[in-house]
Wavefront OBJ file of the C-alpha trace (Angstrom):
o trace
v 116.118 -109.783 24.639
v 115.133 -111.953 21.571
v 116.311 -115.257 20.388
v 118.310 -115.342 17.629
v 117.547 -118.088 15.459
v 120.459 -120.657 14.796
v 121.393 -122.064 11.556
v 121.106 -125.611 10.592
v 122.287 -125.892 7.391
v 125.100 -128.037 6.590
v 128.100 -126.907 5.810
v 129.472 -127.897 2.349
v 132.396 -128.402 1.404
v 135.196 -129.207 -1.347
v 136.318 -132.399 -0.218
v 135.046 -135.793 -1.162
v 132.785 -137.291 1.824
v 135.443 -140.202 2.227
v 137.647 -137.551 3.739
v 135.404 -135.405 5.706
v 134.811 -135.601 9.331
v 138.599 -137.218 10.019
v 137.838 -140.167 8.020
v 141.263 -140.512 6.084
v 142.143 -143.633 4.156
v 144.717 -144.850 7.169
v 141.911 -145.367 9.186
v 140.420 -147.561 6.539
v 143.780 -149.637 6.158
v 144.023 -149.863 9.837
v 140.229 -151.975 9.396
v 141.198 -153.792 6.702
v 144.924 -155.080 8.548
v 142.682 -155.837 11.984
v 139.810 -157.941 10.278
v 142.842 -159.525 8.624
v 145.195 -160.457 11.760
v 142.125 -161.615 13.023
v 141.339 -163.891 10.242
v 144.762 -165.280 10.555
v 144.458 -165.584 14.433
v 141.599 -167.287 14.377
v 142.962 -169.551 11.789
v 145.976 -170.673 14.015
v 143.484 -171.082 17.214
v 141.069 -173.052 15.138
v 144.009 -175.566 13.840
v 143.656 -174.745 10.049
v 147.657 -173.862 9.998
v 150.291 -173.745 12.347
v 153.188 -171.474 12.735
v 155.458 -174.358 11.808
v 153.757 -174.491 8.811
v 154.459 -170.784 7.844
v 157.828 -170.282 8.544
v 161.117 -171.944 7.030
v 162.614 -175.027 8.430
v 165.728 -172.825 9.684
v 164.182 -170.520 12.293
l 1 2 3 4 5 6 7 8 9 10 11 12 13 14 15 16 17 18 19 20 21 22 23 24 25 26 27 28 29 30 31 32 33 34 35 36 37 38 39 40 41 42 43 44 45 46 47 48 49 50 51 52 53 54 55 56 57 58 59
């Protein structure tokens, strides 16, 4: 029995490389809207604004 030899080339393909492998742009907005509430987060922990701050007098 002999050993078939496997094939390593890489498959190409149509779409752009932002959108292969199950990268897809909501992925990419769910990064940017973490790194952002996180931003904000830290803001309010360090002191730099408060909630009062941000909302209207009336709530």
């Amino acid at each position: 029995m002999a050993v078939q030899p496997v094939n390593i080339t890489p498959a190409t393909s149509a779409a752009p490389a932002v959108l292969a492998l199950a990268f897809r742009p909501f992925f990419l907005l769910a990064g940017a809207w973490a790194l952002a509430s996180a931003a904000l987060w830290l803001g309010q922990l360090s002191g730099w604004w408060s909630v009062q701050q941000l909302l209207p007098a009336s709530l």
